[in-house]
N, C-alpha and C positions, 0 to 999 in steps of 0.2 A: 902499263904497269899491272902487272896481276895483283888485284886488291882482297886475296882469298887471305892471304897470309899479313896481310896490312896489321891490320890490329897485333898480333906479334912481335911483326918487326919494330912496331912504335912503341910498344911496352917495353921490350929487350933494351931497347937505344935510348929510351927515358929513364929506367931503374939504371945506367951506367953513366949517366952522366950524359950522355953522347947529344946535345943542342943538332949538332950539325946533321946528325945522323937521323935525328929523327923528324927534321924539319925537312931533309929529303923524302922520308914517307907520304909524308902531308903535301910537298908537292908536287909527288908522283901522283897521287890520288888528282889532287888539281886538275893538273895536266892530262888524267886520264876519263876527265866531265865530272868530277865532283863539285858538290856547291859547296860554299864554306858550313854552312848549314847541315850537310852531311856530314860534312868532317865533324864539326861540330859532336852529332849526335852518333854517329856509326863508329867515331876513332879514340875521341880524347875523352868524352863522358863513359864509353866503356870501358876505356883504356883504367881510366880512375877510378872505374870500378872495380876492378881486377886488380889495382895495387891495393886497394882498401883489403878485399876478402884475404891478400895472402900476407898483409900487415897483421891481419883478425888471425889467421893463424899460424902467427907467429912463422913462418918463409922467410920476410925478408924483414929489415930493419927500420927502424923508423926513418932512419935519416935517408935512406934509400925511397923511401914512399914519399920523403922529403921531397928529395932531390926531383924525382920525377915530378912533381906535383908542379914542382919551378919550371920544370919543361914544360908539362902544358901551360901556362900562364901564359909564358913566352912565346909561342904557338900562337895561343888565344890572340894577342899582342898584334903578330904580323898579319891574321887572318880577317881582325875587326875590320879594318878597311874594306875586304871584299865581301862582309856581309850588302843583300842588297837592302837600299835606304828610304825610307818610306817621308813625306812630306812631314814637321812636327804640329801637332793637332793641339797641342797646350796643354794636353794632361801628364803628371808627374807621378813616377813611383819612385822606392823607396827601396833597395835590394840590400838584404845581410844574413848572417848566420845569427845562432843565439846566443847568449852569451855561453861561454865554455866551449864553443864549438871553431875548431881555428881549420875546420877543412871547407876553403872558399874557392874552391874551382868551380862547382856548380852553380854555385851565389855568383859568380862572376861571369857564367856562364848568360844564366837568367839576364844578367844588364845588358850584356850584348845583345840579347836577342831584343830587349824591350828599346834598346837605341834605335835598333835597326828598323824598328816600327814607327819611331816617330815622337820618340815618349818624352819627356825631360827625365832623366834616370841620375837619380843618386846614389852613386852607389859608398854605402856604409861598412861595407868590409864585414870580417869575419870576428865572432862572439861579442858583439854589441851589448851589452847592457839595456835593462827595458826601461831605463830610466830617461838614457841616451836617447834610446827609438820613439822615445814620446817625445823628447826634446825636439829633436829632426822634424817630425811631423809638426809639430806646431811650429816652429821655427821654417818650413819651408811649404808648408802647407800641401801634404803630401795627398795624393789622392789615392793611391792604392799604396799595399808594402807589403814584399815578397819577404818571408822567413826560410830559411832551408836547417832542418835539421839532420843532422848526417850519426849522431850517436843516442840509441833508445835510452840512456839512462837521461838525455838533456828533453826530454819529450815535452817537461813540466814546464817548460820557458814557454814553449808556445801558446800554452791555456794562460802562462801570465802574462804574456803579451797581449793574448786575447784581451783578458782581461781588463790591462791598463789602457790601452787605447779608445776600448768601449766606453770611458768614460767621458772622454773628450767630446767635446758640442761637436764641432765635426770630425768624427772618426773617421779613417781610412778604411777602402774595402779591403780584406786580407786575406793573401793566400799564401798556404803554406807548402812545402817540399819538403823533399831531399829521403835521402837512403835510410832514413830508420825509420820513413812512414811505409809503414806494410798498408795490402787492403784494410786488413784487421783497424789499424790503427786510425785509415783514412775514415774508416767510418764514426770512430770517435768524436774526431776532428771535424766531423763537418759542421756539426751544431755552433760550432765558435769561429769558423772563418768561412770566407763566401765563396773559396773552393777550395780543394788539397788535390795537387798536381802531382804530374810524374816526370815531367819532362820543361825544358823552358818553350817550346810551340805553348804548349798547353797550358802556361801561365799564362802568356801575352793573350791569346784565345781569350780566356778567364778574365782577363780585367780588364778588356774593353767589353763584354758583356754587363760586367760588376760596372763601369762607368758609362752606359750606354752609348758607346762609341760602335758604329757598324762592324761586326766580325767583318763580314765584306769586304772591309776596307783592309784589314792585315794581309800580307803578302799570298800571292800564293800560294808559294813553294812553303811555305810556314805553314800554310791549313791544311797543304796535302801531308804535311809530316805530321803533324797533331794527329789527322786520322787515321796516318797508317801506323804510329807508334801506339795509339789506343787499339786498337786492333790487335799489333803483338801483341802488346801486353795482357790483354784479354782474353790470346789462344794460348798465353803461356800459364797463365794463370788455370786454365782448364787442360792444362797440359798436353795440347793438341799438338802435333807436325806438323808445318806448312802443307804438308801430302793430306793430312786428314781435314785441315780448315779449306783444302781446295776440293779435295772430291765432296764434302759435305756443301759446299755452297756451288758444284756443276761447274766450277774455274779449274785452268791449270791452274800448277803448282806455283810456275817462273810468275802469272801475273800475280799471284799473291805475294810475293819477292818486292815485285815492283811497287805496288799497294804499300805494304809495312818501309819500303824506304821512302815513301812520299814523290814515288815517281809517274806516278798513273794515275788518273782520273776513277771514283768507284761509284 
C-alpha cells in the first residue's frame, strides 16, 4: 500500500462516516510493516489533528469532527491488542482531560501506550473535575497522572490540578499534554508538573523516570519514537527541512525520515 497518501485517505473516510473504509487504511498500513505504534502516532493523532484545525476554522462541523473522532476510538479499540506488551511492574497511572475539555482521543491514546508498558492505567476519561481527580488518587493510590489539555482557554485547570494534588501527603508525579501546550506554554508549566510532553512515548519515557522505574526497560520501539518525534519536533520548531537537518548534521535525507519515524537506531 502506498502510505504517501494514507493520512488523507483516513481523514476523507473518518469525516463521512465510513468505519469500513477507514479501518481498511489502517490495515493496509499494517499489512504494509507498520507497528500499531506508528499508526498510532503518523495516522490517527495527526489525523485528529487536522479535524481539530478545520473544526478551528470553521471547514467542517462539529458533528463531523464528532463523527470522526468516534472512528478513531474505534480504530484505537481493534489496534490495542497489537500494541506490544510489556511485563506489569506495579506502578499505577492515572490518564484524563480537564474539566471542560471532552476531546479524549489523545487522553486515550496516552492509556494505551502506558498499558502497553506494564502500568496498572486508569483511565478517567474526558473533562474530569479536580475534585474527582483527587478522589481517584486517593482512593486508588495513583502514582503518576497524565492531564491532556486540548483547548488554551481550559489552561487554568492544570495549575489547579497542580495545585490540588500538591497537597496531598502522597502526591502523584504529573505530567501534562495535549494541543494547547505550545513551547511558550510548556515552559510555564514546567514549574508545577515533573514534565509537559508532546507525544504519549514521551509521557511513558517521563514517568518511569518521575517513578524511577529503568527508561531501559520501556519498549524499544517506544524509545526510538520518543527520540525521533522530539527531533521533529525540534527541526520544526526551528523551521528546518529534513534536507537542511540532514546536510547540517553530514546524514542523508531518507535516514533522517527513518530517525523521526522511530525506525533506526541514532
Amino acid at each position: 500500500m502506498d502510505s504517501s497518501g494514507a493520512l488523507e485517505r483516513y481523514v476523507s473516510r473518518a469525516m463521512a462516516g465510513d468505519l469500513v473504509g477507514a479501518s481498511g487504511v489502517v490495515n493496509g498500513l499494517m499489512q504494509a510493516g507498520w507497528s500499531a505504534h506508528r499508526v498510532y502516532e503518523e495516522l490517527l493523532a495527526p489525523g485528529q489533528r487536522i479535524l481539530g484545525e478545520r473544526w478551528r476554522r470553521g471547514e467542517i462541523d462539529v458533528s463531523e469532527e464528532h463523527l470522526a473522532t468516534q472512528i478513531g476510538l474505534a480504530l484505537m479499540s481493534q489496534l490495542r491488542e497489537a500494541l506490544p506488551s510489556q511485563r506489569q511492574h506495579g506502578r499505577s497511572v492515572g490518564v484524563a482531560t480537564v474539566e471542560g475539555d471532552y476531546h479524549d482521543l489523545g487522553a486515550r491514546m496516552v492509556a494505551d501506550y502506558f498499558l502497553a508498558d506494564g502500568w496498572s492505567v486508569l483511565y478517567l476519561g474526558p473533562s474530569l473535575p479536580v475534585g474527582s481527580l483527587v478522589r481517584a488518587v486517593q482512593t486508588h493510590r495513583l502514582d503518576v497522572v497524565c492531564l491532556s489539555c486540548s483547548l488554551a482557554p481550559l489552561l487554568t485547570e492544570l495549575s489547579d490540578a497542580a495545585t490540588a494534588l500538591g497537597t496531598l501527603q502522597s502526591a502523584p508525579a504529573l505530567i501534562f499534554g495535549g494541543a494547547a501546550i505550545t513551547p511558550e506554554v510548556a515552559l510555564d508549566l514546567r514549574h508545577v508538573a515533573g514534565a509537559v510532553v508532546a507525544n504519549p512515548a514521551e509521557a511513558v519515557v517521563n514517568a518511569r523516570r518521575l517513578v524511577g522505574l529503568p527508561v531501559e526497560g520501556s519498549s524499544l520501539e517506544a524509545t526510538l519514537l520518543t527520540i525521533g518525534q522530539t527531533i521533529r519536533r525540534l527541526r520544526r520548531e526551528r523551521g528546518w527541512s529534513q534536507e537542511q537537518l540532514a546536510a547540517a548534521a553530514g546524514l542523508d535525507r531518507t535516514y533522517i525520515t527513518t530517525v523521526e519515524i522511530g525506525r533506526a537506531h541514532v
